[in-house]
N, C-alpha and C positions, 0 to 999 in steps of 0.2 A: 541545510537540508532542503535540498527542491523537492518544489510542490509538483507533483504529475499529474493529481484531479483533486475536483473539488465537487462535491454536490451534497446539500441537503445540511449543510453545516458541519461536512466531515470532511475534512480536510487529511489529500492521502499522497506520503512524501517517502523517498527514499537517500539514503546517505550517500557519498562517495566514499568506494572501500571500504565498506560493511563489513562485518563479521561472516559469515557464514551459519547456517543457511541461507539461501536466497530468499530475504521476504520483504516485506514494506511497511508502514508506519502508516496508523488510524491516529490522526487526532480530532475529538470533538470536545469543544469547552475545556472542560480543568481534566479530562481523561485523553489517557494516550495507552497506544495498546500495539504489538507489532505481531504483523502475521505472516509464516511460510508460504512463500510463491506455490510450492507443488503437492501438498496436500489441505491449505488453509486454515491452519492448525496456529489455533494461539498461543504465540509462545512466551509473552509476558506484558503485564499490562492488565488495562478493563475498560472496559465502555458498557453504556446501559446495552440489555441485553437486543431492544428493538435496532439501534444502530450496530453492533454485531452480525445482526440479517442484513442490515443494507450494505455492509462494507462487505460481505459475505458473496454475497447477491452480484455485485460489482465485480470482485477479484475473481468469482467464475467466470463472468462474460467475458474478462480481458486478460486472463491467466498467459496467455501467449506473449503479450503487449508488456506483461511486467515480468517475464522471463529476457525477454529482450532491452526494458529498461535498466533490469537488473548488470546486465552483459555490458553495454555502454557504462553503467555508472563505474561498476568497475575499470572500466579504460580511461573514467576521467572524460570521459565526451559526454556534449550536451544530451540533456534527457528530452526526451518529448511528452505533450501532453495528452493523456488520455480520457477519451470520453467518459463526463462523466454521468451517474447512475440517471435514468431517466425517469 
C-alpha cells in the first residue's frame, strides 16, 4: 500500500487496483478508516472523531491530486507524494 502523505501521525495510503469507488486509506495508531475521493464520505472504518477533521481537512485541499493519484494507481505507475496537512 503506498504511502502518498503523511502529517500529524495520520498516515494516508492508496492500493494498486482498488475496488471502486475511488478513495484513499486513513491510518492512525490501531484505527484505519477509507474515504471517497468525490464526495469524502466514510465508507468503513474509524478514527477519533478530531483526526476525521484533519484527514477531512486535507482531502479537500487536494481532492484533485487524489483523483489523479487515484488514475495512476490504477495503471500500476508510480504514485507521487502529496502535501501534507499544514
Amino acid at each position: 500500500m503506498p504511502k502518498i502523505s503523511e502529517f500529524l501521525g495520520i498516515i494516508i495510503a492508496m492500493f494498486y487496483d482498488d475496488h471502486n469507488p475511488p478513495h484513499f486509506h486513513a491510518i492512525y495508531n490501531e484505527y484505519k478508516a477509507t474515504f471517497t475521493i468525490e464526495s469524502l464520505e466514510l465508507l468503513e472504518g474509524e478514527l477519533p472523531r478530531r483526526v476525521v477533521s484533519l484527514v477531512l481537512e486535507w482531502a479537500f485541499l487536494h481532492r484533485d491530486e487524489l483523483k489523479r493519484e487515484w488514475k495512476l494507481a490504477g495503471e500500476h505507475k508510480p504514485l507521487f507524494w502529496i502535501e501534507p496537512l499544514k
